[in-house]
LOVO-723723 format. One record per residue: residue number from 0; x, y, z of N, C-alpha, C in turn; residue in three letters. Coordinates in Angstrom, 2 decimals. Layout:
<filums>
<nr: NUM&n.u: X&n.v: Y&n.w: Z&ca.u: X&ca.v: Y&ca.w: Z&c.u: X&c.v: Y&c.w: Z&rest: ALA>
...
</filums>
This chain:
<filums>
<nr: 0&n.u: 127.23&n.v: 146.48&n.w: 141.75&ca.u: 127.67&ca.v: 145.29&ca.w: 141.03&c.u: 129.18&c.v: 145.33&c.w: 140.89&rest: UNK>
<nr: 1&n.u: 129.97&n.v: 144.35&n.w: 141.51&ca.u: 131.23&ca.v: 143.93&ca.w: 141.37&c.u: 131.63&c.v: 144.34&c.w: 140.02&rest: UNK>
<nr: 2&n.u: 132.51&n.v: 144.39&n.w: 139.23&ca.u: 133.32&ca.v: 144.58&ca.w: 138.02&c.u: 134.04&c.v: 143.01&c.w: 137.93&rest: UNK>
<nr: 3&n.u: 134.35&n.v: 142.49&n.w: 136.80&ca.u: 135.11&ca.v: 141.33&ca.w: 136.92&c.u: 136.36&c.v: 141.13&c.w: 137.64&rest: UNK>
<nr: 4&n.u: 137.42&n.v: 141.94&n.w: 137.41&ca.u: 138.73&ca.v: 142.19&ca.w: 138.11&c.u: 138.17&c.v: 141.87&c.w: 139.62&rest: UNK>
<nr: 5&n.u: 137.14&n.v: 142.82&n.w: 140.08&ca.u: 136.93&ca.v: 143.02&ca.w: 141.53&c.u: 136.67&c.v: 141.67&c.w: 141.89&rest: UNK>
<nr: 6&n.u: 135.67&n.v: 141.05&n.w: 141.02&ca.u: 134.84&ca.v: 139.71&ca.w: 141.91&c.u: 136.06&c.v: 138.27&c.w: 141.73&rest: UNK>
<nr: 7&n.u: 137.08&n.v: 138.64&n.w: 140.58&ca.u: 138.19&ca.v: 137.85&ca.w: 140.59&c.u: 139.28&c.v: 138.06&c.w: 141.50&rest: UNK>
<nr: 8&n.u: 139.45&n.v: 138.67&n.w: 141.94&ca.u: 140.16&ca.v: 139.22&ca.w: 143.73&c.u: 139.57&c.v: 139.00&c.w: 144.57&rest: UNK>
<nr: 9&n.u: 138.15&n.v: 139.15&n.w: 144.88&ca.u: 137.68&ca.v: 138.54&ca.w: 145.70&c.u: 136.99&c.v: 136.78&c.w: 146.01&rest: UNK>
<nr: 10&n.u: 137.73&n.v: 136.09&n.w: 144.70&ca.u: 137.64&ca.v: 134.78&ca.w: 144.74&c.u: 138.66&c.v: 134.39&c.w: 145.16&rest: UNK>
<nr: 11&n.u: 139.93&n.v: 134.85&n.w: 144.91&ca.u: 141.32&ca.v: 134.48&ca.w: 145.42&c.u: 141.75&c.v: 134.84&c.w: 146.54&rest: UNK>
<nr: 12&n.u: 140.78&n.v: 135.38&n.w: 146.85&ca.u: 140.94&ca.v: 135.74&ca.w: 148.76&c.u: 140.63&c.v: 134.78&c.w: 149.56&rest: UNK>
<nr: 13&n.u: 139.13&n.v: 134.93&n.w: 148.51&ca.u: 138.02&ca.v: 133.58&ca.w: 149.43&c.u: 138.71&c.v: 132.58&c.w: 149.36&rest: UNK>
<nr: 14&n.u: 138.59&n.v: 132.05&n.w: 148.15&ca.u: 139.28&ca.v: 130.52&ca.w: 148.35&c.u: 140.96&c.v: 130.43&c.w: 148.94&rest: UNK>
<nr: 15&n.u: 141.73&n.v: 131.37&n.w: 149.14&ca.u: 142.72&ca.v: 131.07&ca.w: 149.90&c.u: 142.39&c.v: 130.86&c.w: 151.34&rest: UNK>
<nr: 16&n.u: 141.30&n.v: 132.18&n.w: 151.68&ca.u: 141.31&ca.v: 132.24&ca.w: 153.53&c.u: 140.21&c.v: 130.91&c.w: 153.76&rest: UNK>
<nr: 17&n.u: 139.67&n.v: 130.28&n.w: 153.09&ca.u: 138.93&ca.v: 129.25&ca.w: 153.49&c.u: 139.90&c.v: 127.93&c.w: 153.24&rest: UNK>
<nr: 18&n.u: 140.68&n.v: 127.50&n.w: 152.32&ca.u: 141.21&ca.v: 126.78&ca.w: 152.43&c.u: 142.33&c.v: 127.06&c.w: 153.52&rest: UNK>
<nr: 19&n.u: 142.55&n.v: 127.93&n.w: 153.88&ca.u: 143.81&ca.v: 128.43&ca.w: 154.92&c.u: 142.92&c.v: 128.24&c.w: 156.17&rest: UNK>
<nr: 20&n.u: 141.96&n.v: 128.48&n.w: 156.26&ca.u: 140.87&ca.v: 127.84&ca.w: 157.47&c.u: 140.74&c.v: 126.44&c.w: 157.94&rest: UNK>
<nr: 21&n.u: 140.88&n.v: 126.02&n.w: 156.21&ca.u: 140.45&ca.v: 124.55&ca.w: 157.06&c.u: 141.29&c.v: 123.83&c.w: 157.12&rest: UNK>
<nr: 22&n.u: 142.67&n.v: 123.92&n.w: 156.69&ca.u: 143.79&ca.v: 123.34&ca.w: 156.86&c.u: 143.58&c.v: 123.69&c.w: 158.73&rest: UNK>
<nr: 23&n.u: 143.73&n.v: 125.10&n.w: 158.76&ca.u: 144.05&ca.v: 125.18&ca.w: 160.75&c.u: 142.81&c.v: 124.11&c.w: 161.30&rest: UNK>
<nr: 24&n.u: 142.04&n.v: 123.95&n.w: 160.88&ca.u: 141.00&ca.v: 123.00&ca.w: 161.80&c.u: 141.53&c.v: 121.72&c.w: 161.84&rest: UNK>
<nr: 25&n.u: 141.68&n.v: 121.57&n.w: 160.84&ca.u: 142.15&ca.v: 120.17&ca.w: 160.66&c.u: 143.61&c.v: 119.34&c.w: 161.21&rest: UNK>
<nr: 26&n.u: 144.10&n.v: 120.49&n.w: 161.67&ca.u: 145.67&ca.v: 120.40&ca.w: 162.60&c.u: 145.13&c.v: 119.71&c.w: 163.87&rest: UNK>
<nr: 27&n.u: 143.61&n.v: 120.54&n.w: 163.91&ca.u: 143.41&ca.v: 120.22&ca.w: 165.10&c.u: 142.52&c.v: 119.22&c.w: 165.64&rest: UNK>
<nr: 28&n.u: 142.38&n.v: 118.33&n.w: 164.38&ca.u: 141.51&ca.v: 117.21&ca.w: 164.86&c.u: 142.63&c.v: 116.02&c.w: 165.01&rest: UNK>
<nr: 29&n.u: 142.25&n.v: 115.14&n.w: 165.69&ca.u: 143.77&ca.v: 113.82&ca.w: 165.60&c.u: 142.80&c.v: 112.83&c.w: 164.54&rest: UNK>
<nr: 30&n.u: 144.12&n.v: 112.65&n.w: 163.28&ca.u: 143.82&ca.v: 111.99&ca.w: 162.34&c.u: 144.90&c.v: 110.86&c.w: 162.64&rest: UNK>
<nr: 31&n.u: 145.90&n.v: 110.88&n.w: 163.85&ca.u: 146.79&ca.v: 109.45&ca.w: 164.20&c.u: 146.09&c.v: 108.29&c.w: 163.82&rest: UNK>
<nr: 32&n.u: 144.69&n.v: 107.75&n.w: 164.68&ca.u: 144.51&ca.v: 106.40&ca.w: 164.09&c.u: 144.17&c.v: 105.60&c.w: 162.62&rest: UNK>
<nr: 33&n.u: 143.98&n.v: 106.94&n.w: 161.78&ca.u: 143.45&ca.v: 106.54&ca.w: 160.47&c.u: 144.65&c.v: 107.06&c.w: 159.45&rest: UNK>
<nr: 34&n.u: 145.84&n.v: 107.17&n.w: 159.59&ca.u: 147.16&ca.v: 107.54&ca.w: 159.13&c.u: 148.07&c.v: 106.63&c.w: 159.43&rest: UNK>
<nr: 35&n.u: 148.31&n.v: 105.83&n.w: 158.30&ca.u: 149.44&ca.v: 104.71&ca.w: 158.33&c.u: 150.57&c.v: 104.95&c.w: 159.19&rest: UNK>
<nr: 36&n.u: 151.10&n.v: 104.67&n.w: 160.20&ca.u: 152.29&ca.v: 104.96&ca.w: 161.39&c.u: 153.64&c.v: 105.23&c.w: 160.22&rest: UNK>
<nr: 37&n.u: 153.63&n.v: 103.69&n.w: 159.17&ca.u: 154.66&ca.v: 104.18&ca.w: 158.68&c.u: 155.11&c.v: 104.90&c.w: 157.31&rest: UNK>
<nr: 38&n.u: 153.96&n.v: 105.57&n.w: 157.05&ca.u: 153.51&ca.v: 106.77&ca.w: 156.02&c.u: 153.21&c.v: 108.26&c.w: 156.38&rest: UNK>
<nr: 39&n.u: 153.70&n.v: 108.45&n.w: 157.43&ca.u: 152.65&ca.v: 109.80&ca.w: 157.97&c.u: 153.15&c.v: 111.24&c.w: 157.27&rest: UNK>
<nr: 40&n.u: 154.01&n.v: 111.02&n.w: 156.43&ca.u: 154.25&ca.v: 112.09&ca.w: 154.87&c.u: 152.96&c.v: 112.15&c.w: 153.74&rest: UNK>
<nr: 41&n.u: 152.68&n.v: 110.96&n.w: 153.22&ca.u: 151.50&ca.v: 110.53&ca.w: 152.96&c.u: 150.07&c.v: 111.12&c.w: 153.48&rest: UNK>
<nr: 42&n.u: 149.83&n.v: 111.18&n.w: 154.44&ca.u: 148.80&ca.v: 111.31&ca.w: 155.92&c.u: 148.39&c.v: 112.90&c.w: 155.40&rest: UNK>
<nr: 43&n.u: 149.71&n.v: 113.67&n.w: 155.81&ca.u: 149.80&ca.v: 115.28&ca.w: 155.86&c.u: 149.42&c.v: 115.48&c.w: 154.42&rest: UNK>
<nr: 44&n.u: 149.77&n.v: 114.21&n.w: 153.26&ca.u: 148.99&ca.v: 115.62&ca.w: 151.95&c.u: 147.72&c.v: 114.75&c.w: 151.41&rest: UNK>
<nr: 45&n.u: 147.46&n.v: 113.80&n.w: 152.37&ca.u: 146.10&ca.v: 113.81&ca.w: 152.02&c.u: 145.19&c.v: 114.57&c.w: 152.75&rest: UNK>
<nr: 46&n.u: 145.80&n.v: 115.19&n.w: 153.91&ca.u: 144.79&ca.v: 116.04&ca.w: 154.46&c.u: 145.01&c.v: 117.41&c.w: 153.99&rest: UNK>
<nr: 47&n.u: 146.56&n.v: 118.03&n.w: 152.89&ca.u: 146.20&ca.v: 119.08&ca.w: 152.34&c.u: 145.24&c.v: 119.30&c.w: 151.41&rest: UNK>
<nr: 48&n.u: 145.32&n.v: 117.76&n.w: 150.24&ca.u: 144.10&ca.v: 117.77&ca.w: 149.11&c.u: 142.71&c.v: 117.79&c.w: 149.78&rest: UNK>
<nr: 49&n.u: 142.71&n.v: 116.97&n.w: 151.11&ca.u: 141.28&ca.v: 117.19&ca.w: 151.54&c.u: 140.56&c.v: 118.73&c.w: 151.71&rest: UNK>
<nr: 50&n.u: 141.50&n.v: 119.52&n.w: 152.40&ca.u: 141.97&ca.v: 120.93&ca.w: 153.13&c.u: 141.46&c.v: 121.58&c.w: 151.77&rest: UNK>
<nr: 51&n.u: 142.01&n.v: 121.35&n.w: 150.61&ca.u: 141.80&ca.v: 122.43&ca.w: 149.69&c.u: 140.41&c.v: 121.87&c.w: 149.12&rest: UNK>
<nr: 52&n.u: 140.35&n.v: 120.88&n.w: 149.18&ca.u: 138.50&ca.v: 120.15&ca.w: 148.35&c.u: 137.50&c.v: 121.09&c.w: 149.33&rest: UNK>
<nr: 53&n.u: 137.35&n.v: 120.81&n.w: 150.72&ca.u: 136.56&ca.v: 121.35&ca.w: 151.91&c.u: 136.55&c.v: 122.84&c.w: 151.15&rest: UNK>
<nr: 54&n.u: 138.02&n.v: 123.61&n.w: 151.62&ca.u: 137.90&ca.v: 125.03&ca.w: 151.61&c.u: 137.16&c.v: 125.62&c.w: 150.14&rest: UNK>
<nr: 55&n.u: 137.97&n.v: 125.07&n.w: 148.88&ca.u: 137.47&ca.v: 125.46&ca.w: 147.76&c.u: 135.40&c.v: 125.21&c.w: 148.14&rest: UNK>
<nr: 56&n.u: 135.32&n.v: 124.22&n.w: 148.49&ca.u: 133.98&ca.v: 124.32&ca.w: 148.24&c.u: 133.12&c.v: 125.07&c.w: 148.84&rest: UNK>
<nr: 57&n.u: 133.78&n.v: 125.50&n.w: 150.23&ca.u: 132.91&ca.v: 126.52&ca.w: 151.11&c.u: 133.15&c.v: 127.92&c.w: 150.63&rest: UNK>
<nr: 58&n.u: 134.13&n.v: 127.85&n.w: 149.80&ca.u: 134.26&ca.v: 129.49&ca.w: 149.06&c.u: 133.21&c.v: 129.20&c.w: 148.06&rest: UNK>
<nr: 59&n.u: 133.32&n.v: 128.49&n.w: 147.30&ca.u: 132.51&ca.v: 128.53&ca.w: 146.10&c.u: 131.21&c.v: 128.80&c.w: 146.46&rest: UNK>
<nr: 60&n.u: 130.70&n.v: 128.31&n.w: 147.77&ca.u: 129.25&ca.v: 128.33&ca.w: 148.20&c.u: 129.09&c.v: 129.73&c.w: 148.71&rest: UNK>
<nr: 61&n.u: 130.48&n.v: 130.22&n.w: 149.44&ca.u: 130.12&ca.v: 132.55&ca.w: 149.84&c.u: 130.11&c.v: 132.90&c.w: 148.62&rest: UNK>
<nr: 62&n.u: 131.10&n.v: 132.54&n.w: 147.54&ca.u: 130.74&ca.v: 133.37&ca.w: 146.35&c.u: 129.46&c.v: 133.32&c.w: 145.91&rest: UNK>
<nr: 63&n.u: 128.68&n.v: 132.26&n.w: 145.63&ca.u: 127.64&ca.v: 131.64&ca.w: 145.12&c.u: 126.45&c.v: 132.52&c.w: 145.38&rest: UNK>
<nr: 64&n.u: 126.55&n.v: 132.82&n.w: 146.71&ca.u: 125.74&ca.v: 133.67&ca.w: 147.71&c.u: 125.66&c.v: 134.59&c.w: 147.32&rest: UNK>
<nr: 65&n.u: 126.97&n.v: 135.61&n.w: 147.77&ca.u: 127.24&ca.v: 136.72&ca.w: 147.20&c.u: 126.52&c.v: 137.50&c.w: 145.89&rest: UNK>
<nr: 66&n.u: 127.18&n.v: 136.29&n.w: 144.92&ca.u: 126.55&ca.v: 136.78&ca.w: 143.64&c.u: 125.29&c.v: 136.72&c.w: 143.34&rest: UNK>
<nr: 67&n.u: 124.62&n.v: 135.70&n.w: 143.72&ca.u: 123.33&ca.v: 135.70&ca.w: 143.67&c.u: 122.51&c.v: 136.80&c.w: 144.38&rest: UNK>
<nr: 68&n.u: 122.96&n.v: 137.10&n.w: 145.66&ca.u: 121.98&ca.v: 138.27&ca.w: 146.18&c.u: 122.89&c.v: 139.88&c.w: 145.15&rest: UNK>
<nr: 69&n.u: 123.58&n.v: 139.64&n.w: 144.87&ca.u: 123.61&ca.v: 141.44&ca.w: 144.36&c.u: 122.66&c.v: 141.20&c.w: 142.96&rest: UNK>
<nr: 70&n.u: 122.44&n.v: 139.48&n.w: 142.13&ca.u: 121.56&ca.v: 139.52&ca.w: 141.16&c.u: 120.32&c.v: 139.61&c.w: 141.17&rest: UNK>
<nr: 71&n.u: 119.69&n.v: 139.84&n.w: 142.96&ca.u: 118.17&ca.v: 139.67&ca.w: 142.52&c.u: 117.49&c.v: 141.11&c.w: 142.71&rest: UNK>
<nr: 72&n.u: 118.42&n.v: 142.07&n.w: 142.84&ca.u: 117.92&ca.v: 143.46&ca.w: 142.26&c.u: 117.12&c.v: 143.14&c.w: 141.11&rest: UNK>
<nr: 73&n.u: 117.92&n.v: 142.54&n.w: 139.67&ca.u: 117.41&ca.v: 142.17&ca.w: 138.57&c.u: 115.71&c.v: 141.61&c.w: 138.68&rest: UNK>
<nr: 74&n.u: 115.58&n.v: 140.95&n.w: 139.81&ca.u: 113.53&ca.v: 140.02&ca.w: 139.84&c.u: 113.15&c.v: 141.05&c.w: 140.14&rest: UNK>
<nr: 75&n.u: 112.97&n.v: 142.07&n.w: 140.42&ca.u: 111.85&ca.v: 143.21&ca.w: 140.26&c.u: 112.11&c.v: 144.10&c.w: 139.92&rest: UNK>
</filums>
């Protein structure tokens, strides 16, 4: 069983390297036609807030995991 400190380091990992994930994916999709031509400052941080909504949530879902399987020692 994790210690708090531990499983709080290992949230700030997660949710950095997943949001740091999906920012790189997302470089790599072309979002040109749905990005105002003459806003495209605009464009780039709606796809960082998107970047961090995505990533935060796919961490939240390994942590989720995580924690749940080291808790079901506890069902039997």
């Amino acid at each position: 069983m994790f210690s708090i400190g531990q499983f709080a380091l290992i949230g700030m990992i997660s949710h950095i390297f997943f949001i740091w994930l999906t920012w790189r994916v997302m470089l790599k999709l072309n979002f040109d036609p749905i990005i105002r031509k003459d806003h495209p400052q605009d464009g780039r941080i709606f796809l960082l807030f998107l970047a961090i909504m995505i990533g935060t949530g796919v961490s939240r879902f390994v942590l989720d995991i995580l924690q749940w399987s080291q808790d079901l020692i506890y069902l039997f």
